[in-house]
VMD Tcl script that draws the C-alpha trace (Angstrom):
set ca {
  {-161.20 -1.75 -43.69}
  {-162.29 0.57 -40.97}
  {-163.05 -1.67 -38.02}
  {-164.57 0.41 -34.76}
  {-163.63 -0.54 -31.64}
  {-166.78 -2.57 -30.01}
  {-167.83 -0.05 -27.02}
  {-167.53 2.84 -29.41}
  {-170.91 5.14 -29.95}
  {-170.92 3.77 -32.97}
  {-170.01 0.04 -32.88}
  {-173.61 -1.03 -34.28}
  {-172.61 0.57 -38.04}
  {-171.49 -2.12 -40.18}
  {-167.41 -1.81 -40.55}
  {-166.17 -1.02 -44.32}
  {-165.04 -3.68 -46.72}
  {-162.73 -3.49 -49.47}
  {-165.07 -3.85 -52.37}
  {-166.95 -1.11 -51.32}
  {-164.62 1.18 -50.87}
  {-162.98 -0.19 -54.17}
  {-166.93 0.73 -56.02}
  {-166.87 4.01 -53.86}
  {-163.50 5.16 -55.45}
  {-163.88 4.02 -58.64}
  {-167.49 5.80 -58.65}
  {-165.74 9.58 -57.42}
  {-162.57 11.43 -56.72}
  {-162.08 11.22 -53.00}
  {-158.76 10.73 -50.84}
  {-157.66 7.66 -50.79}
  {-157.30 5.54 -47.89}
  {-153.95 5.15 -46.41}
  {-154.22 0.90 -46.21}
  {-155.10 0.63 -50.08}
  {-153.49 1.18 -53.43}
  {-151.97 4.70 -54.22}
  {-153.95 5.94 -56.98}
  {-157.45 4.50 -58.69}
  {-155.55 3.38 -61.90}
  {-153.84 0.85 -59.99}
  {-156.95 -0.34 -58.99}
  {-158.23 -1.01 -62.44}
  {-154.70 -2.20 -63.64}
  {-154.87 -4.71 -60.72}
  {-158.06 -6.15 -61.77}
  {-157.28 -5.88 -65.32}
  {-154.13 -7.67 -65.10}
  {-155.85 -10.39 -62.69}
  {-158.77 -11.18 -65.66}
  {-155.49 -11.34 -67.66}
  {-154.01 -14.25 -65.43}
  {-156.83 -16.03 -65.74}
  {-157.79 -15.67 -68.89}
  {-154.42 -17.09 -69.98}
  {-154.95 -20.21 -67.48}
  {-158.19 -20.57 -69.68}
  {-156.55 -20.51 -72.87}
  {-153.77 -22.50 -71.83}
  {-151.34 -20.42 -73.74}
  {-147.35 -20.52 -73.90}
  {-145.52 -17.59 -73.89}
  {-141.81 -17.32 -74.08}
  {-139.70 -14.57 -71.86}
  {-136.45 -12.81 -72.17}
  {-136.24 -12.55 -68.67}
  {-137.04 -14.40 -65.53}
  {-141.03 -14.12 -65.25}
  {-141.08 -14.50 -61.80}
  {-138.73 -11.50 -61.17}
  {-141.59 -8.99 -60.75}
  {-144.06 -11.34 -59.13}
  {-141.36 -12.31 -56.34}
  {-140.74 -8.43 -55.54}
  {-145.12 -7.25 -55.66}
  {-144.83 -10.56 -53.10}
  {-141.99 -8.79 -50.90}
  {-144.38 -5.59 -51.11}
  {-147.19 -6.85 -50.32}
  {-145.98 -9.12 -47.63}
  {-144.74 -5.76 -45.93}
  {-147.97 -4.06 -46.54}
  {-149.84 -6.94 -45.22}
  {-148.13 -7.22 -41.86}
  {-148.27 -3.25 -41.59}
  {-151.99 -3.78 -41.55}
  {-152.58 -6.81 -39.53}
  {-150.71 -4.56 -36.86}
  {-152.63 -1.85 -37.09}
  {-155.92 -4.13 -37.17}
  {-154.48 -5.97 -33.80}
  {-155.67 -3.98 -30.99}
  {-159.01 -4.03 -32.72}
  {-158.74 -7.75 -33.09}
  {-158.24 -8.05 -29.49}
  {-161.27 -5.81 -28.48}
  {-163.48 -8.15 -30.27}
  {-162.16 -11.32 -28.86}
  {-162.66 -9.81 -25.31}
  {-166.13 -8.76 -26.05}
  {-166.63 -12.37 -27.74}
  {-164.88 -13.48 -24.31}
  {-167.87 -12.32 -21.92}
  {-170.60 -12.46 -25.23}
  {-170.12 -15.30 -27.50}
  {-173.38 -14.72 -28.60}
  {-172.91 -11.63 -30.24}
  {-173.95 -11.33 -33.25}
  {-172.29 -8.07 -34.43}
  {-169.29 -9.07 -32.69}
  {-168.57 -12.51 -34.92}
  {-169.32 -10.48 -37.68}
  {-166.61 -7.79 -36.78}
  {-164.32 -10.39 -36.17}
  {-164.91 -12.12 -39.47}
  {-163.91 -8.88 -41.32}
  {-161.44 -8.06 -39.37}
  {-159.58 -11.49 -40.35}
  {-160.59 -11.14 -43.92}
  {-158.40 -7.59 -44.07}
  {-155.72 -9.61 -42.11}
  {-156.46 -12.81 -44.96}
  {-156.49 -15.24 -41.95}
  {-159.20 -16.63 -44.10}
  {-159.49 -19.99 -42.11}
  {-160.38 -17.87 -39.07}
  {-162.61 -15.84 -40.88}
  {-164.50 -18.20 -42.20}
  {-166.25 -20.02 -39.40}
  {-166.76 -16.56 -38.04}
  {-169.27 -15.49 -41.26}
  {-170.51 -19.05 -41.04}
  {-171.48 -18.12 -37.24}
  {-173.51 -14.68 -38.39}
  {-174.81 -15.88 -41.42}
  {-176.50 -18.49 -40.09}
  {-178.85 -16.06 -38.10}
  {-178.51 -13.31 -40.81}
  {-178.96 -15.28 -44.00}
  {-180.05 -11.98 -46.16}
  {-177.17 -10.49 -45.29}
  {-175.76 -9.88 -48.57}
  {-172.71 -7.84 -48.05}
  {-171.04 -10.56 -45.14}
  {-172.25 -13.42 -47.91}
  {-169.96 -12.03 -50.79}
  {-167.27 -11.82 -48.17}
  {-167.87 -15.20 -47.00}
  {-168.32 -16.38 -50.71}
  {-164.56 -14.43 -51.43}
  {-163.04 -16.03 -47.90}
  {-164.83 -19.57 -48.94}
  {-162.46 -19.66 -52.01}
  {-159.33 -18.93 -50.32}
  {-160.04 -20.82 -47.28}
  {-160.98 -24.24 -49.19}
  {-160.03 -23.63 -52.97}
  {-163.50 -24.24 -53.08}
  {-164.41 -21.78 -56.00}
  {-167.38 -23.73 -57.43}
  {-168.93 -23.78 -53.67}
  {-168.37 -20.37 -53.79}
  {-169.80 -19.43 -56.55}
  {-173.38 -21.20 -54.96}
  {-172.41 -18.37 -52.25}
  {-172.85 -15.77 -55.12}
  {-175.67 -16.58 -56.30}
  {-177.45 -17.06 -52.59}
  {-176.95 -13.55 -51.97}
  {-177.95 -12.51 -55.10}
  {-181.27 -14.57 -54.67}
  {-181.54 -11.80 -51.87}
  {-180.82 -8.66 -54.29}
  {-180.29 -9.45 -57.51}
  {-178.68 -6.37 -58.74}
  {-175.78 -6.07 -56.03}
  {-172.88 -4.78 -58.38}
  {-169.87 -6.26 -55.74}
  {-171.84 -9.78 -55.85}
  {-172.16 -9.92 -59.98}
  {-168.89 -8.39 -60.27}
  {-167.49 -11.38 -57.73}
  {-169.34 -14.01 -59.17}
  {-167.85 -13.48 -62.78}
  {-164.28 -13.46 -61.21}
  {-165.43 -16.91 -59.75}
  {-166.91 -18.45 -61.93}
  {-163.51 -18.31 -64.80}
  {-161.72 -19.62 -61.66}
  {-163.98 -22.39 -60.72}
  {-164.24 -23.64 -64.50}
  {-160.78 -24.08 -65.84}
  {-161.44 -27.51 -66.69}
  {-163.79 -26.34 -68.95}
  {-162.77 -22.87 -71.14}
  {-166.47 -22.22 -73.09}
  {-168.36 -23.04 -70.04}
  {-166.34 -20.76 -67.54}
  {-166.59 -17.60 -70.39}
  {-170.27 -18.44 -70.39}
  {-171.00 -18.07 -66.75}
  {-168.47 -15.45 -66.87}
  {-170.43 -13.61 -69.45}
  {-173.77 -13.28 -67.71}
  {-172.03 -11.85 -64.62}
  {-170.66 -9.44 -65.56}
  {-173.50 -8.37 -68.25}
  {-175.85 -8.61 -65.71}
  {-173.13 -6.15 -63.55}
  {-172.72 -3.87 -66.53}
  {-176.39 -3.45 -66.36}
  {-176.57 -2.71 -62.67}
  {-173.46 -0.45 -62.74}
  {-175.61 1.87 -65.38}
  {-178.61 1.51 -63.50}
  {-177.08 2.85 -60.16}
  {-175.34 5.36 -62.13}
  {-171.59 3.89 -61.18}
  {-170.75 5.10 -65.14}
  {-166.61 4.63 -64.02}
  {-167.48 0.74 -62.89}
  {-169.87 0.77 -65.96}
  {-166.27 0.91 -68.22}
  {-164.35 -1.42 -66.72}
  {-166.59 -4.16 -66.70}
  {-167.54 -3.14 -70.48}
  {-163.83 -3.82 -71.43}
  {-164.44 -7.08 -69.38}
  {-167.17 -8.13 -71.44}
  {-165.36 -7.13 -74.63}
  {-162.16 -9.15 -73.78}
  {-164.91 -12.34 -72.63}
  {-166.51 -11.59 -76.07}
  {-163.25 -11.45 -77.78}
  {-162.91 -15.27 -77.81}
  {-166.61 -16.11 -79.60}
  {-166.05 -13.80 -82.35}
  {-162.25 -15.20 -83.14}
  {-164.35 -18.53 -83.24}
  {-166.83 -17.52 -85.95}
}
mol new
graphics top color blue
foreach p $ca { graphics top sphere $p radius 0.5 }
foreach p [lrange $ca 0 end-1] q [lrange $ca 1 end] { graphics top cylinder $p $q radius 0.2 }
display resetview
């Protein structure tokens, strides 16, 4: 995320989060940024292989492997754990601005809310937290910083099912925001394991519902990937039949 420094001309613009510029790049051909993924297909592999996960913790089954499974898991862990201390780095002196301007402001409304997605790219997500919980409560309908909150809720507490209330709060506010549909289908499979037909079902009219907002808006690349989600959440009912 691009996070401006706070006395910067243009410190009242919202900073970027990382599901928008994941829609953004998925939705054209620019550059990519140097703190995400190298190339869109690793992107969409990512997310694939994530609905993969937990589809398989849905359907409970057991596979067999010729080699050690956690191998590959243990070194995208060592990667990312280098990546991630890269960026929290790079995001400190920014971090520090805020907490100075917090320092002499605590009331500050912009400022909590920089801070709170400043710690969400650093995933300190039980400092973020009470730092969304600060701005939301005087900015309610502000859908973007919910989602956020809703994703940092769910790391934070494991709380997936409160999070998922989260979703559909800010949807209540703009019931076709693709990031929020898109985020509360990932949410919902997670906060219903217990329960395999009912987690596909709320699963299901997310990401319809963000299949039909990604062709509304035009986002025809999101519009593909979430059809091949839908498919794959389909997949299961017609086996059944």
């Amino acid at each position: 995320m691009n996070v401006e420094e706070p006395n910067s001309p243009s410190s009242e613009t919202k900073p970027a989060r990382v599901e928008d510029i994941l829609l953004a790049r998925l939705q054209n051909e620019k550059p990519i940024s140097k703190q995400l993924p190298p190339s869109k297909l690793a992107i969409v592999l990512l997310v694939i292989a994530g609905l993969s996960f937990l589809f398989y913790l849905i359907s409970h089954k057991e596979d067999k492997f010729a080699e050690n499974p956690h191998k590959k898991e243990n070194d995208t862990q060592v990667s990312d754990s280098a990546q991630m201390y890269s960026k929290r780095l790079a995001l400190q002196s920014t971090l520090d601005s805020l907490v100075r301007v917090l320092g002499s402001n605590p009331a500050d409304d912009q400022a909590h809310l920089g801070l709170a997605n400043v710690y969400y790219e650093m995933e300190f997500w039980q400092k973020a937290k009470p730092e969304y919980e600060y701005y939301l409560a005087r900015h309610e309908d502000d859908v973007d910083a919910r989602v956020d909150y809703a994703f940092t809720l769910a790391q934070a507490s494991g709380d997936f099912k409160a999070s998922v209330r989260q979703i559909n709060k800010a949807l209540s506010y703009q019931p076709e925001h693709l990031n929020a549909l898109f985020n509360g289908g990932l949410l919902s499979i997670r906060a219903n394991l217990d329960n395999k037909k009912l987690a596909i079902a709320q699963a299901q009219s997310y990401f319809t519902r963000a299949l039909a907002a990604a062709k509304k808006q035009g986002n025809t690349k999101m519009a593909e990937q979430i059809g091949q989600i839908v498919e794959r959440l389909n997949a299961p009912a017609e086996e059944e039949k």
